[in-house]
HTML snippet that shows the backbone in 3Dmol.js (N, CA, C, O; Angstrom):
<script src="https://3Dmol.org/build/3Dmol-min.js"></script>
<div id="view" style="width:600px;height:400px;position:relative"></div>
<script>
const pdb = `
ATOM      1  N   UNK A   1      14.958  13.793 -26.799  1.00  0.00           N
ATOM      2  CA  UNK A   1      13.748  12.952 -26.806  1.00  0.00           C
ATOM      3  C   UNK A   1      12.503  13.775 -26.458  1.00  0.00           C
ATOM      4  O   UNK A   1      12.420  14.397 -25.399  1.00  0.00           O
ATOM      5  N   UNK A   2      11.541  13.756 -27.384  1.00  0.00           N
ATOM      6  CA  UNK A   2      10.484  14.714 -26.992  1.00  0.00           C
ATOM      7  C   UNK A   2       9.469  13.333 -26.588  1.00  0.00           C
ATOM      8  O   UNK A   2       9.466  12.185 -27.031  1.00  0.00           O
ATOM      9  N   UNK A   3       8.678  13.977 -25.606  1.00  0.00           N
ATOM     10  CA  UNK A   3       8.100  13.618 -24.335  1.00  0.00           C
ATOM     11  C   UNK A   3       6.572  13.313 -25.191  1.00  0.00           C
ATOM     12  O   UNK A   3       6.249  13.985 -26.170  1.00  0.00           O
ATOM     13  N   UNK A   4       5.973  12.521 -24.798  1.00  0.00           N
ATOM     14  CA  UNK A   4       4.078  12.509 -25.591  1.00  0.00           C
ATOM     15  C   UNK A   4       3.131  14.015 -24.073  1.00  0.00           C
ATOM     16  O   UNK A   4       3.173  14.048 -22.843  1.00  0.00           O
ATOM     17  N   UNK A   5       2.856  14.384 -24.494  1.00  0.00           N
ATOM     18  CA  UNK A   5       1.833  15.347 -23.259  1.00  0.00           C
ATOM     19  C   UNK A   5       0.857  14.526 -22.752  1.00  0.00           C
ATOM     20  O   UNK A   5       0.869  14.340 -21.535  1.00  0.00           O
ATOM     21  N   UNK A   6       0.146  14.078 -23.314  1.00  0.00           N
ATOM     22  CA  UNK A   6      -0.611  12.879 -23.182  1.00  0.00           C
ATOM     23  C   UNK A   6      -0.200  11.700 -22.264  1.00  0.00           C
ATOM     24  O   UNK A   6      -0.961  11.198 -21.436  1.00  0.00           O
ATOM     25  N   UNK A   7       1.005  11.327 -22.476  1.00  0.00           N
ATOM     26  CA  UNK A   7       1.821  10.335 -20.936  1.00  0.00           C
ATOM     27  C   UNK A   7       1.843  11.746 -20.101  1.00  0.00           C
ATOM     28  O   UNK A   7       0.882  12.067 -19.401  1.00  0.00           O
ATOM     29  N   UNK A   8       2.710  12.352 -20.196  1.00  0.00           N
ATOM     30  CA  UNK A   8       2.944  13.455 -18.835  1.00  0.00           C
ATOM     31  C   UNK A   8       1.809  13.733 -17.940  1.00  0.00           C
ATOM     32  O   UNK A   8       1.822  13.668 -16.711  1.00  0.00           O
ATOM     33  N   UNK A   9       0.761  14.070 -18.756  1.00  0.00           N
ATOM     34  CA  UNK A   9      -0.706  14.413 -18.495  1.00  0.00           C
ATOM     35  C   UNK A   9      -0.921  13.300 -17.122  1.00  0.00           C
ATOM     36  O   UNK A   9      -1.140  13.598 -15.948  1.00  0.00           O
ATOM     37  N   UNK A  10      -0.751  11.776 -17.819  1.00  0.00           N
ATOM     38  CA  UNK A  10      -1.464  10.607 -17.413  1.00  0.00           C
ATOM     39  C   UNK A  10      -0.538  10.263 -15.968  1.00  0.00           C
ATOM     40  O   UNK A  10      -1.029   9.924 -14.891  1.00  0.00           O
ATOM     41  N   UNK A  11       0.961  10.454 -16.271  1.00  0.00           N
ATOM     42  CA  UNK A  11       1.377  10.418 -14.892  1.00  0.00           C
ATOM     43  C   UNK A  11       1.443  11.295 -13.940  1.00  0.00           C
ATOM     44  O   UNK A  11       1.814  11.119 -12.780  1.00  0.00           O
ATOM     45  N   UNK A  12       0.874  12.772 -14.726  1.00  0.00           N
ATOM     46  CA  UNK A  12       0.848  13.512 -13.538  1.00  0.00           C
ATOM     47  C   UNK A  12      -0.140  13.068 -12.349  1.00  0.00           C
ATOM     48  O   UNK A  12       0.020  12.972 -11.132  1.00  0.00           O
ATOM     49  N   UNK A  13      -1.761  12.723 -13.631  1.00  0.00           N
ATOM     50  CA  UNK A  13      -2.511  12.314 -12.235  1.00  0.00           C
ATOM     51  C   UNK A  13      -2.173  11.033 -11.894  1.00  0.00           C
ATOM     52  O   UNK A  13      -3.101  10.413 -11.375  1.00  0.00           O
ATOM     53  N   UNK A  14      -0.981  10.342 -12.038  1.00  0.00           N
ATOM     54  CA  UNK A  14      -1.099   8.949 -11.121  1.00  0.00           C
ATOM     55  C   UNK A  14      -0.270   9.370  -9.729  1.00  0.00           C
ATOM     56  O   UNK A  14      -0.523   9.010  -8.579  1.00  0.00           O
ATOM     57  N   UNK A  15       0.854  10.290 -10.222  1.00  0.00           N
ATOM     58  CA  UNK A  15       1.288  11.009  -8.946  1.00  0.00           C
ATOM     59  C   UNK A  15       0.778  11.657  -8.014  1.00  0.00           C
ATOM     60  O   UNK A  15       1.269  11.759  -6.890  1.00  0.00           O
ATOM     61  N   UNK A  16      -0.536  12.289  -8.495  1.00  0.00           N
ATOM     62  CA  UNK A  16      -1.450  12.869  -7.489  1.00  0.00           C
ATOM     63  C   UNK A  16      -2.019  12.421  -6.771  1.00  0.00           C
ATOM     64  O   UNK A  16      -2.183  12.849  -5.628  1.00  0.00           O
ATOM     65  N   UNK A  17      -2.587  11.202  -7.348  1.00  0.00           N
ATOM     66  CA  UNK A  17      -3.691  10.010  -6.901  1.00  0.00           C
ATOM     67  C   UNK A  17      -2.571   9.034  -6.055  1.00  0.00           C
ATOM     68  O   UNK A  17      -3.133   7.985  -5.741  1.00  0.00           O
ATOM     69  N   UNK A  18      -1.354   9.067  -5.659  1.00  0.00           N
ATOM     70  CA  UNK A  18      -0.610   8.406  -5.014  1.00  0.00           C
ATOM     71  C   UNK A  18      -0.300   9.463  -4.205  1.00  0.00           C
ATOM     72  O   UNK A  18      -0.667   9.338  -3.037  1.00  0.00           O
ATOM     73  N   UNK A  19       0.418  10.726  -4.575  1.00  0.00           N
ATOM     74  CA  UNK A  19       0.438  11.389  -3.448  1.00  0.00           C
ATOM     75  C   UNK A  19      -0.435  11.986  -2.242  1.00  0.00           C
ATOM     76  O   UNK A  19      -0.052  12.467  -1.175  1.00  0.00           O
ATOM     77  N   UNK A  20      -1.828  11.789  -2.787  1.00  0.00           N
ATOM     78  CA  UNK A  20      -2.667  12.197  -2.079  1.00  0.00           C
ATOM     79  C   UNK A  20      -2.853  10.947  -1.140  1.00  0.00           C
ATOM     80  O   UNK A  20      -3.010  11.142   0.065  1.00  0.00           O
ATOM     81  N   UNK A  21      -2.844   9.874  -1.568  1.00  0.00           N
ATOM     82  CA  UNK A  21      -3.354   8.467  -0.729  1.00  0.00           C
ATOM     83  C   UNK A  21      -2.109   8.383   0.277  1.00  0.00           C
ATOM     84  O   UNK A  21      -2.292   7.601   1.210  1.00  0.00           O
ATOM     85  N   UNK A  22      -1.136   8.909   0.259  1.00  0.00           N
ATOM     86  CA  UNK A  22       0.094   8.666   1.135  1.00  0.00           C
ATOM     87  C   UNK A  22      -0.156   9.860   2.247  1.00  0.00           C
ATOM     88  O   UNK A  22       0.046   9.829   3.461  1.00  0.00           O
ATOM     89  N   UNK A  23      -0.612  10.812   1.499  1.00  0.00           N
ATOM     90  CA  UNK A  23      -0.677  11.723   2.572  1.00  0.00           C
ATOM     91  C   UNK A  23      -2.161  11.783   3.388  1.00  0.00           C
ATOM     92  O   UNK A  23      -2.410  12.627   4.249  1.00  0.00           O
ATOM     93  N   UNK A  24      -2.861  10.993   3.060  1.00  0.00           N
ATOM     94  CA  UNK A  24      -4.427  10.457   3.766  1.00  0.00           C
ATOM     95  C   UNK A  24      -3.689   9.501   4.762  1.00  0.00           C
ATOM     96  O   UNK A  24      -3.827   9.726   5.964  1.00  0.00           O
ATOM     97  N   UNK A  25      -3.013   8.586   4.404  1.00  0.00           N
ATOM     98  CA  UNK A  25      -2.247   7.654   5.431  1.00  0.00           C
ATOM     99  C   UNK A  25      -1.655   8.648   6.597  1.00  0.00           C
ATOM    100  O   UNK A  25      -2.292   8.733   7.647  1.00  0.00           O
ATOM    101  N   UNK A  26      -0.411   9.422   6.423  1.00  0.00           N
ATOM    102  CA  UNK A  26      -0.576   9.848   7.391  1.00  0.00           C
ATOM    103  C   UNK A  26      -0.995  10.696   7.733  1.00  0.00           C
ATOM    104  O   UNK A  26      -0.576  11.000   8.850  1.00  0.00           O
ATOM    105  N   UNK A  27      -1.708  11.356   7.324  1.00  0.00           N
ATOM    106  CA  UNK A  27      -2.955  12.246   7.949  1.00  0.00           C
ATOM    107  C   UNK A  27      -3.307  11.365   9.084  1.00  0.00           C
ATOM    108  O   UNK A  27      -3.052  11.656  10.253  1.00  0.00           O
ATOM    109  N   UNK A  28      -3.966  10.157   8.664  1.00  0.00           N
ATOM    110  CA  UNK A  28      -4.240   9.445   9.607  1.00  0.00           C
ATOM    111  C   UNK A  28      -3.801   8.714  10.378  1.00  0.00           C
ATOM    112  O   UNK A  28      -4.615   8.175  11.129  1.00  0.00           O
ATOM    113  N   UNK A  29      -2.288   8.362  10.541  1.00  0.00           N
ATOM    114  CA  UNK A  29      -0.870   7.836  11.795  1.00  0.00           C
ATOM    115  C   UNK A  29      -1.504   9.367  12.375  1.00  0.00           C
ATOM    116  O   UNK A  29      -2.312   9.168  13.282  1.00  0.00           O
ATOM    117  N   UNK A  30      -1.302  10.906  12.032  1.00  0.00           N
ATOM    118  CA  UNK A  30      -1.219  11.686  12.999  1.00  0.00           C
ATOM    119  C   UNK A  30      -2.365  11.628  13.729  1.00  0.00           C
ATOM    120  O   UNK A  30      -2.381  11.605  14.960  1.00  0.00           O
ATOM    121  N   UNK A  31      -3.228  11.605  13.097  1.00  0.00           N
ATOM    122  CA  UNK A  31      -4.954  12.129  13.948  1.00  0.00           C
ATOM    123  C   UNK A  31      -5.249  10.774  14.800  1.00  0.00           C
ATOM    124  O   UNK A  31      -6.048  10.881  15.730  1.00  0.00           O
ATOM    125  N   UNK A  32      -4.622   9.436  14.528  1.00  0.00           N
ATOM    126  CA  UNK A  32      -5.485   8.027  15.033  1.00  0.00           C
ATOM    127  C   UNK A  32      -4.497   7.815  16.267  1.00  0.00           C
ATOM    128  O   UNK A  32      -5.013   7.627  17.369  1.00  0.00           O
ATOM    129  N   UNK A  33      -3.246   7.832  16.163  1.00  0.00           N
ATOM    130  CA  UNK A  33      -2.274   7.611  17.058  1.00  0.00           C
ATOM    131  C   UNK A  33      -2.656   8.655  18.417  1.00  0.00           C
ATOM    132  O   UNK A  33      -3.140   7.978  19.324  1.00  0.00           O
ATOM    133  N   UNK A  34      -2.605   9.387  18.591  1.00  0.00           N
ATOM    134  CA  UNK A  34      -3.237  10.321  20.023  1.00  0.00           C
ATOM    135  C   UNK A  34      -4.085  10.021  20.173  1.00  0.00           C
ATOM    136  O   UNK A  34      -4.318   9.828  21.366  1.00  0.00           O
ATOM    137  N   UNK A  35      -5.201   9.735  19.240  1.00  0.00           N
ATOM    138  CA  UNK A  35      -6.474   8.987  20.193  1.00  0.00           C
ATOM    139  C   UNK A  35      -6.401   7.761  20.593  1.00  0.00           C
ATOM    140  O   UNK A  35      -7.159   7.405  21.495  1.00  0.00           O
ATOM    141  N   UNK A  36      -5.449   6.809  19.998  1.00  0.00           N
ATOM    142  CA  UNK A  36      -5.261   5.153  20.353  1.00  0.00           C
ATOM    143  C   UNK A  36      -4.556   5.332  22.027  1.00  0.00           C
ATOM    144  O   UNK A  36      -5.079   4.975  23.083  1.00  0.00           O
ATOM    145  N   UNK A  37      -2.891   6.165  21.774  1.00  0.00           N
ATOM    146  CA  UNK A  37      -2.623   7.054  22.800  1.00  0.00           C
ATOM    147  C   UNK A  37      -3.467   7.183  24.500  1.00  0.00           C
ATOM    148  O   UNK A  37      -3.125   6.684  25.572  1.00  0.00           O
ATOM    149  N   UNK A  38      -4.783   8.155  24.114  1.00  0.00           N
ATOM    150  CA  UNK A  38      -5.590   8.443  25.092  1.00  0.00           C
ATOM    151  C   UNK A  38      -6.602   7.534  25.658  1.00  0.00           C
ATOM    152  O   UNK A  38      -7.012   7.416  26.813  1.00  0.00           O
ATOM    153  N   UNK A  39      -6.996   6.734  24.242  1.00  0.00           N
ATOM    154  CA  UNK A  39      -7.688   5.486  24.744  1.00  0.00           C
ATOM    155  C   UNK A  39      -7.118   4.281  25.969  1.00  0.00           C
ATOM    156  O   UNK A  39      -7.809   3.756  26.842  1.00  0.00           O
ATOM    157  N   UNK A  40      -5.939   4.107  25.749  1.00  0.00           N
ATOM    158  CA  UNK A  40      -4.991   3.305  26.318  1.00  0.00           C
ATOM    159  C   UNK A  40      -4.903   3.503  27.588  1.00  0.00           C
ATOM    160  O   UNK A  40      -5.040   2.511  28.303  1.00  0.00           O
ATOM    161  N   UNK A  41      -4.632   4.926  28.275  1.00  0.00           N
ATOM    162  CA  UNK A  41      -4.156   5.871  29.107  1.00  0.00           C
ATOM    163  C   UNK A  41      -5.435   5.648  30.297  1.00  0.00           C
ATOM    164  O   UNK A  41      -5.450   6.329  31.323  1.00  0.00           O
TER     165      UNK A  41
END
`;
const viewer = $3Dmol.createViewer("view");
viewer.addModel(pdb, "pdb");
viewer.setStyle({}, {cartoon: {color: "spectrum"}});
viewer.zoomTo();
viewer.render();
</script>
């Protein structure tokens, strides 16, 4: 089965644009949690 480049293309950036938003999430569990953490404290 040959593949369209044009889809591949299109899901590469949906994978990006998801992988990046997942890894902004926890980017931000790491950076928000120690300050919620210290706030508390």
């Amino acid at each position: 089965m040959k593949q369209n480049p044009e889809l591949i293309a299109i899901d590469w950036e949906n994978n990006l644009k998801i992988s990046e938003k997942v890894s902004m999430i926890l980017l931000n569990l790491i950076w928000i949690r120690p300050k919620i953490k210290l706030s508390l404290e």
